[in-house]
N, C-alpha and C positions, 0 to 999 in steps of 0.2 A: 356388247352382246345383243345380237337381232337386231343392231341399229341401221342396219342401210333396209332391212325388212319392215321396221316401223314405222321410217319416213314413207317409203315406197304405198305401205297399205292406207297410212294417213291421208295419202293424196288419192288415193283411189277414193275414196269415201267422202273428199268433196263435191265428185260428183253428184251426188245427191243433196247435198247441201239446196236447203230452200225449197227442195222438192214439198209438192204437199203430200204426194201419196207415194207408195211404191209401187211401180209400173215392168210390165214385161221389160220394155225399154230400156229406162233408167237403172235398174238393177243389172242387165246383161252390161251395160257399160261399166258399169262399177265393176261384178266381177268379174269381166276382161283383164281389167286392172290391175285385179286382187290375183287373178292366176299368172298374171306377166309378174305380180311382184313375190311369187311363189316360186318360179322357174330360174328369176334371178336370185331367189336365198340358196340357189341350189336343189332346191326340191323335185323330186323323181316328175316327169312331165304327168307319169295316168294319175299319179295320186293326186296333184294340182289339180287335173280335169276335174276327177271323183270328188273330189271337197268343192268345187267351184259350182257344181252341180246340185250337190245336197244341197250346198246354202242357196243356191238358187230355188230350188224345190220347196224348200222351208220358207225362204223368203215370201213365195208369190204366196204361199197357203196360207201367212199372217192378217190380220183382222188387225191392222195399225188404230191402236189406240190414239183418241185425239191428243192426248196428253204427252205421248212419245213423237219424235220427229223419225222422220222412215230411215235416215242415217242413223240415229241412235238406235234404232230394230236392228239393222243391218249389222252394225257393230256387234251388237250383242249376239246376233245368230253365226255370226263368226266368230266370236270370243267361246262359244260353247262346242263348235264342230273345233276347233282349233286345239281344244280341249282334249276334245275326245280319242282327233287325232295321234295326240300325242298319249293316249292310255288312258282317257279319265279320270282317274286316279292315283295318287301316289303307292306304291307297294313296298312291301319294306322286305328288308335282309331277311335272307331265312335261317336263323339262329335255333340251332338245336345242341341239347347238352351231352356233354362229356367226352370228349370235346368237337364243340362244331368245327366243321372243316371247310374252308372257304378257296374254291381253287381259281387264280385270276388267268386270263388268258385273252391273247389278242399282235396285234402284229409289233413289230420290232418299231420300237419308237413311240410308244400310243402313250406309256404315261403308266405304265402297271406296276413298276417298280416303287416309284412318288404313289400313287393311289393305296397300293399295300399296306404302307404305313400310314396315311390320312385315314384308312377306314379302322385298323389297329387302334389309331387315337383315340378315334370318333367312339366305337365303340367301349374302348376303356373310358374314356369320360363319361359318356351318354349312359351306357348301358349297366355300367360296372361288372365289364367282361376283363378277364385275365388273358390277354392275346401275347399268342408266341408267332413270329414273322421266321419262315421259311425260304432260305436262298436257295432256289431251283433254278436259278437263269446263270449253266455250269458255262454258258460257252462266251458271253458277253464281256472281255476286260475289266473289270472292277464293277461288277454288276453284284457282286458278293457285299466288298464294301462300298457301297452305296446303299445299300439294303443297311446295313451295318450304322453305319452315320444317322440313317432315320430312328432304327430303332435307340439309338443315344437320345435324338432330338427329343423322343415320345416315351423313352425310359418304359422300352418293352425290348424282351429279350429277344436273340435273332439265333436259329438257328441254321449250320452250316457245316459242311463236311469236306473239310481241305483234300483233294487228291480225288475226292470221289465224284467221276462223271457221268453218273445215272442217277437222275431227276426221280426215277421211279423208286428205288431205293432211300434215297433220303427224304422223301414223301413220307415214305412207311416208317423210316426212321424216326422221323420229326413229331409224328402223331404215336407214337409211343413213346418219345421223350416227355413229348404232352400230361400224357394219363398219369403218367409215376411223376410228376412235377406240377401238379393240381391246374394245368393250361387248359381252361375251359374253352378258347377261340382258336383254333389252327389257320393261318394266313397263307396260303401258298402262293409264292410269285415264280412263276416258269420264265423260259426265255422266248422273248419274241419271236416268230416266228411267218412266212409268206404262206399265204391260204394255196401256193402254188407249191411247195416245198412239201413234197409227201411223206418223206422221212421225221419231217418235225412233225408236221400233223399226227401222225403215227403214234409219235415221243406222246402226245399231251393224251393220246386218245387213251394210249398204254398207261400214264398217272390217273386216268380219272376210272378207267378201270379197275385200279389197283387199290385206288383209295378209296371208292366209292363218295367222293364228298357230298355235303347238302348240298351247296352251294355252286354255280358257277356262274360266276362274271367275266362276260366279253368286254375288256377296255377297247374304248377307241378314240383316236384322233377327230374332236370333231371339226378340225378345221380343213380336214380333208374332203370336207363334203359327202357327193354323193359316190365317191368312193368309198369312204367308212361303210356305207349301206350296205353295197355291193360284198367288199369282207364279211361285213357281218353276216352276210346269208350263208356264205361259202364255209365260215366257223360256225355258224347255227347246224345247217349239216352235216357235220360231223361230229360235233358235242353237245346237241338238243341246250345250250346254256340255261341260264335259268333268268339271265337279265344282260341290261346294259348298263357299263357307266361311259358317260359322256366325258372326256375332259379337255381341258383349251378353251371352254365354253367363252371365260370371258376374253379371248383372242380372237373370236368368229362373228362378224359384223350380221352376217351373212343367216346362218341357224338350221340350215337344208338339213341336215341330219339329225337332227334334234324332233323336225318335223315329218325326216320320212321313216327314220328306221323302225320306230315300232310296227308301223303296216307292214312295213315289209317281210320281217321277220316272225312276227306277232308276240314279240319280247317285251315286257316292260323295260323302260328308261329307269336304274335304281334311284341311280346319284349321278351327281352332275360336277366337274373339278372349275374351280372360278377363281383360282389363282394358283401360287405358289406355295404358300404358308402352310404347313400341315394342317388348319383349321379349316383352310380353304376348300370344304367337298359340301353340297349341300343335298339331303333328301331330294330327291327330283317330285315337285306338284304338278301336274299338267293345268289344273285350272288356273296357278301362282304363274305360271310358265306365261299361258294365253293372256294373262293381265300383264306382265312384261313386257309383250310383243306390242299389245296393243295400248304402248303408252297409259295403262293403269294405276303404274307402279306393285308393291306388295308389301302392301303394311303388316299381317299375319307375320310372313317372314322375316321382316327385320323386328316387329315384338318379341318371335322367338328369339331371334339374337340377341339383343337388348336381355332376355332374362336368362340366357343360357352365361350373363357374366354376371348377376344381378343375386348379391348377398343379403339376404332378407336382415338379416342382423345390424351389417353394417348402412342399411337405409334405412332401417329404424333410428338409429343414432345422429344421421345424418339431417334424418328430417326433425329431429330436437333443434342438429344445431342449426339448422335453417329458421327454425322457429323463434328459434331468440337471437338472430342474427351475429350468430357464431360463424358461420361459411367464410371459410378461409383459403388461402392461395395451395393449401395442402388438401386440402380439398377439391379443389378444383383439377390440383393435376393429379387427383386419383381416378376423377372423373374423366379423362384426356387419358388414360392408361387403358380404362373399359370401352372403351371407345375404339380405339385402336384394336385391342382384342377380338371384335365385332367384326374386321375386316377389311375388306381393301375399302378406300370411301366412296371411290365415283360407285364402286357397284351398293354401297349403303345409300347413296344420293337415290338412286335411279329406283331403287323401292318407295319414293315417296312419291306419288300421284302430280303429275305434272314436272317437278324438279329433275328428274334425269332428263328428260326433253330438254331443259332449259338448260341443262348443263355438258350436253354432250360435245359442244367443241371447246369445253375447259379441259385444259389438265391438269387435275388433280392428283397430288402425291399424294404417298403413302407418306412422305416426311412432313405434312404441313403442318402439321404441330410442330415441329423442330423447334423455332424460332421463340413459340409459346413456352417451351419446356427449359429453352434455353434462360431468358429472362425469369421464370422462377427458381429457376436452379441457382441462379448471380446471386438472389436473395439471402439475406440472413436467414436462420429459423425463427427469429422474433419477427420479420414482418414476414415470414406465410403465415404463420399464425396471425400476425394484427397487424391488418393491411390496413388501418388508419396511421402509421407510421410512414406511411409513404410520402415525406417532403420531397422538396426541389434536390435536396441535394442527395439522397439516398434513391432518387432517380436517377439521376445521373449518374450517379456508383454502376447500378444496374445496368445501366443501358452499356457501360463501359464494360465491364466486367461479360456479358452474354455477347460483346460485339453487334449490338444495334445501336438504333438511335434514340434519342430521349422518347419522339413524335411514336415510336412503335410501344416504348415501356408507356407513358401515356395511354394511347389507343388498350392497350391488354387491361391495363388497370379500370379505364373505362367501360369497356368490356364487360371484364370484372363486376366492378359498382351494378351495371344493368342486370347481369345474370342473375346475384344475389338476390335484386329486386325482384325478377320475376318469381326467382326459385319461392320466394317468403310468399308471394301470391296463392304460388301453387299450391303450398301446404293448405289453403281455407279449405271450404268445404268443398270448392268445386276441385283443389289438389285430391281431393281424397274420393272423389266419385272417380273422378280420372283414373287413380289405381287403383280403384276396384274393379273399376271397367275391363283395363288393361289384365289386370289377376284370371277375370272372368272368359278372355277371348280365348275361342279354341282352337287347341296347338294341336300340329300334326305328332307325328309317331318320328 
């Protein structure tokens, strides 16, 4: 995500490196830089100018503190326009009862079918909303079941009307199955459709007339760059939407549309799709976003995640038996389960300040626990429970039995041993400011 935009801005900003002041000069060549690595994210060319500009403006009127270096100003005056660019702020779903009505819409292919059901989850988890998923996309091959399958995945009900090819109809139908069946969320997913195709335009304009919803979300493709833009003004026009979501985010090296659409349209960015997993949708931050870009990382957002899996009960427990060096192999792969839950990892890596840099020409699976999971699994229940059981020869079981080799059961176990060490650290006093700290940071909406 934004990675050939990161390198690209990094290296504009050496320019100034060792500078002592920031000069007319010195600054126009940096943001030279900063707009050529704008145009290559994709980014609409006036808006590049416009931003390149401000921070130029801003730039020269700073009073560089002796204590900041004029690179570290510059960064920061672009980390806030970048920001702002993108919305200033996060805005959340607009949820209204009995039943809210949420209508998605956007071109054939963008991802609104997959999105219907992540935000249905999202919300049934997060919010402890009751959502019913509506199949409106009559004309698509298996776009019914498909809808269908998700709603299994996320054990939320779908509703659908075999035979019937008017979207505007079972819209109405759907939200009065709603009311008499206590469905406080309405999800509408329609059928894709070309911003060129006036007949379908027509179709959606006729559902949101019909329906009147709170809600409406333009999906887009963001790896279509600044095409995405372009539709989405062409659909802003004709359905005044009420937001964007971004999805492919983590497919798009690039991020052009992430940075221009809101100018364009004067839409906020809701949520943003960062993988495939139905977990995979996140709140869109723009300040979280700017500190992404600009190799910051985002600790905020991976704390929330970390507590959106985090059983206050079962860490109480845990931190006893850390205390009295109980921490066991059972343990540990509960720990390797929440972990997993939290997401894809390169993109959990790249939330920590300097490590996604460091790790972007790694690849990282989604299975590298595999091999870890596998070697506790080979174990008896006696040694995950009492890993001082672990000889020469009940290594070797293991290693035989998970299909590795002794040198990897070894290294895990080792592993192991260090973990437990730190974890017992962490409960002292300075364990326990740490999660209070952590208890104490503020989460978004």
């Amino acid at each position: 995500m934004f990675e050939s935009l990161s390198d690209k801005l990094e290296k504009s900003f050496r320019l100034l490196k060792g500078q002592g002041r920031i000069t007319e000069i010195n600054v126009a060549e940096t943001l030279k830089e900063v707009r050529r690595a704008l145009l290559n994210a994709d980014v609409n060319y006036k808006i590049a100018k416009t931003f390149t500009d401000t921070v130029k403006d801003k730039a020269l009127g700073q009073d560089v503190l002796k204590s900041v270096k004029p690179g570290q100003m510059l960064v920061k005056i672009v980390h806030d326009e970048l920001a702002q660019l993108m919305g200033g702020e996060a805005v959340d779903v607009n949820i209204k009862p009995n039943p809210s009505v949420v209508l998605m819409a956007g071109l054939q292919g963008s991802g609104k079918t997959t999105f219907s059901g992540k935000l249905a989850n999202l919300l049934k988890n997060k919010r402890g909303k009751k959502p019913l998923l509506v199949a409106c996309d009559v004309y698509r091959p298996a776009a019914i079941d498909q809808l269908k399958v998700l709603g299994e995945q996320i054990d939320v009900e779908v509703y659908s009307e075999e035979g019937n090819m008017d979207p505007v109809k079972i819209s109405k139908n759907a939200i009065s199955h709603a009311k008499q069946n206590g469905f406080n969320l309405v999800i509408i997913d329609t059928a894709g459709r070309l911003a060129i195709d006036e007949q379908m335009m027509n179709e959606i304009a006729s559902i949101k007339s019909a329906i009147n919803p709170h809600e409406i979300l333009f999906v887009v493709d963001s790896m279509t760059g600044q095409d995405a833009v372009n539709t989405a003004k062409e659909f802003n026009e004709r359905l005044d939407f009420d937001g964007v979501v971004l999805t492919k985010l983590d497919g798009d090296t690039r991020g052009g549309a992430a940075l221009s659409i809101r100018e364009v349209v004067n839409k906020p960015i809701k949520f943003v799709g960062t993988g495939e997993k139905m977990e995979a949708l996140d709140v869109f931050h723009p300040d979280r976003m700017a500190d992404r870009i600009l190799g910051m990382g985002d600790i905020v957002s991976l704390v929330e995640k970390a507590q959106e899996q985090f059983d206050a009960d079962e860490a109480r427990k845990l931190q006893k038996k850390i205390a009295k060096n109980q921490f066991n192999f059972n343990d540990f792969l509960s720990q390797i389960k929440q972990i997993k839950k939290m997401g894809n990892l390169k993109d959990l890596a790249s939330m920590i300040p300097g490590v996604g840099k460091a790790m972007k020409n790694m690849d990282i699976d989604d299975d590298a626990f595999k091999g870890i999971e596998a070697i506790i699994y080979s174990m008896t229940p006696e040694e995950r429970e009492n890993p001082k059981l672990m000889n020469g020869s009940r290594r070797k079981r293991i290693a035989d039995g998970s299909g590795s080799d002794i040198q990897e059961v070894n290294r895990l176990i080792k592993q192991f041993d260090e973990t437990r060490k730190l974890m017992k650290m962490m409960t002292g006093a300075k364990g326990k400011n740490l999660a209070r700290m952590m208890g104490n940071m503020p989460m978004g909406k």
